[in-house]
C-alpha positions in Angstrom: -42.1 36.3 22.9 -38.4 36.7 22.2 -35.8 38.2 24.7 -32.8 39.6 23.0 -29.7 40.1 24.7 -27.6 43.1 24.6 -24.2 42.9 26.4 -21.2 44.8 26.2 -19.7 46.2 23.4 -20.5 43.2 21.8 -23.2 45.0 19.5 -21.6 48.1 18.9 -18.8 46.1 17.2 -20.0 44.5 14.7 -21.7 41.4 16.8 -24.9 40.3 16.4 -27.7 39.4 18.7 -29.2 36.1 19.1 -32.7 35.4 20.1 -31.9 33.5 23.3 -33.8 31.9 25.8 -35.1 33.2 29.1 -34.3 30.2 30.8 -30.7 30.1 32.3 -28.3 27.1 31.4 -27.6 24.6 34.7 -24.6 25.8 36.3 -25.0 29.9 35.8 -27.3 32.5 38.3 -31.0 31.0 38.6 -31.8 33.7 41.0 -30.6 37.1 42.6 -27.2 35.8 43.6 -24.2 34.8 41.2 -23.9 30.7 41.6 -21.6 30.7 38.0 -18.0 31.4 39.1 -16.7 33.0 35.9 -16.2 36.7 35.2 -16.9 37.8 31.6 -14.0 40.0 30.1 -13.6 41.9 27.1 -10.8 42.8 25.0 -10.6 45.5 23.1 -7.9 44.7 20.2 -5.4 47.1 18.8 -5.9 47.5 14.7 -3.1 45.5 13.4 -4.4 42.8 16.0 -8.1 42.5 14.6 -7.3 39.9 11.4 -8.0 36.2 11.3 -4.7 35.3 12.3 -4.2 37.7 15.6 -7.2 37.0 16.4 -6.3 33.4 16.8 -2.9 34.2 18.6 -4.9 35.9 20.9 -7.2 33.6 21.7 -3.8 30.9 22.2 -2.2 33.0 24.6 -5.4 33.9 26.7 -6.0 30.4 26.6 -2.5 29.7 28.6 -3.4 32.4 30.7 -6.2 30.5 32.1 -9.1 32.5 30.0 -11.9 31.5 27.5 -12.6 32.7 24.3 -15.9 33.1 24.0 -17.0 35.5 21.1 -15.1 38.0 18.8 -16.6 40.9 16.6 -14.6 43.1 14.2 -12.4 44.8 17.2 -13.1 42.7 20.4 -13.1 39.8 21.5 -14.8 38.4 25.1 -13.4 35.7 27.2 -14.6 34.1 30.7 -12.0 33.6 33.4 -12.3 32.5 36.9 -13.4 34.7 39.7 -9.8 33.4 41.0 -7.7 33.1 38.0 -9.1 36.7 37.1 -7.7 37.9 41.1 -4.6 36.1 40.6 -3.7 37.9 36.9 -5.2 41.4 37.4 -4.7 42.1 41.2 -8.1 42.9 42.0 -11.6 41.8 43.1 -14.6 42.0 40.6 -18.0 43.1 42.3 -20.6 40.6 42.2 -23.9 41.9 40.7 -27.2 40.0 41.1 -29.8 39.2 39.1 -32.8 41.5 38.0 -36.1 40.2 37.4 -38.2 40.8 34.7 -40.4 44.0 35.2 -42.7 46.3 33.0 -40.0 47.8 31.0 -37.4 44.9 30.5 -37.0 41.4 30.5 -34.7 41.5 33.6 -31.2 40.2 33.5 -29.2 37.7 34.8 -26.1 38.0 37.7 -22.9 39.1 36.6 -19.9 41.5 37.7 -18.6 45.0 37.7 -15.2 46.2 37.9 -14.7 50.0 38.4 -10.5 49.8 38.6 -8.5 49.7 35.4 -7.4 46.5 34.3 -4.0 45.6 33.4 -3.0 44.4 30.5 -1.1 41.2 30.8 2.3 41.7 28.9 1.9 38.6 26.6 -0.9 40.0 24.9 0.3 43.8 25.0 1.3 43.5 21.1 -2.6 42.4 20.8 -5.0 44.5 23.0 -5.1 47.6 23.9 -7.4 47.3 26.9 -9.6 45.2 29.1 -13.1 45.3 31.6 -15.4 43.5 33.0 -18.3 42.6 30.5 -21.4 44.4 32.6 -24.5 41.4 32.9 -26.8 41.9 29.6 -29.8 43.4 29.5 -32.8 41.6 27.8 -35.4 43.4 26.3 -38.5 42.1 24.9 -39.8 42.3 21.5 -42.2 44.9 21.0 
């Protein structure tokens, strides 16, 4: 059996999914709590910011903002950040959400974080994105 992972927007612009295993890496949830200390982000990129080369500036800048690039599609790119770093550059506190286990309908899915206030922009990437959230924990789903 094959769990695919559906997170974010990731999908829905122009990513593709991965079969992935169900076992978590070391270091990330292993249970219902969050033990990983990063918050997924996403950007959503302005049009003139979605070639090669933007792309790249954005993932420099980011980068000296404390943030990770982790994945890009055609119009967005996601990024992990510290629980702090992510306090100290947007002002606010993400929610911790736990983990689901598997059940009859899903393959369950792991701890993440929800953010329900808009997120600010930081103005070194204002040329570049036009806005930002918190990348809700992916779903799996098994193969029927």
């Amino acid at each position: 059996m094959v769990a695919l992972v559906i997170a974010g927007c990731g999908l829905a612009c122009g990513e593709t999914a991965e079969p992935e295993s169900r076992e978590e890496p070391p270091g990330e949830e292993t249970g219902a709590g969050v033990t990983d200390d990063t918050v997924n982000v996403a950007f959503i990129l302005k049009g003139e910011a979605r070639s090669a080369g933007a792309k790249q500036e954005v993932e420099s800048i980011a980068r000296g903002l404390g943030m990770e690039p982790t994945r890009a599609g055609a119009a967005t790119m996601t990024l992990k950040v510290s629980r702090q770093r992510f306090e100290e550059l947007f002002g606010g506190r993400p929610q911790e959400v736990p983990a689901l286990p598997a059940s009859a309908r899903d393959a369950g899915s792991p701890a993440g974080h929800r953010y329900e206030e808009e997120i600010p922009v930081p103005d070194a990437l204002l040329r570049y994105v036009e806005s930002i959230s918190v990348e809700p924990p992916a779903r799996r789903l098994d193969e029927p």
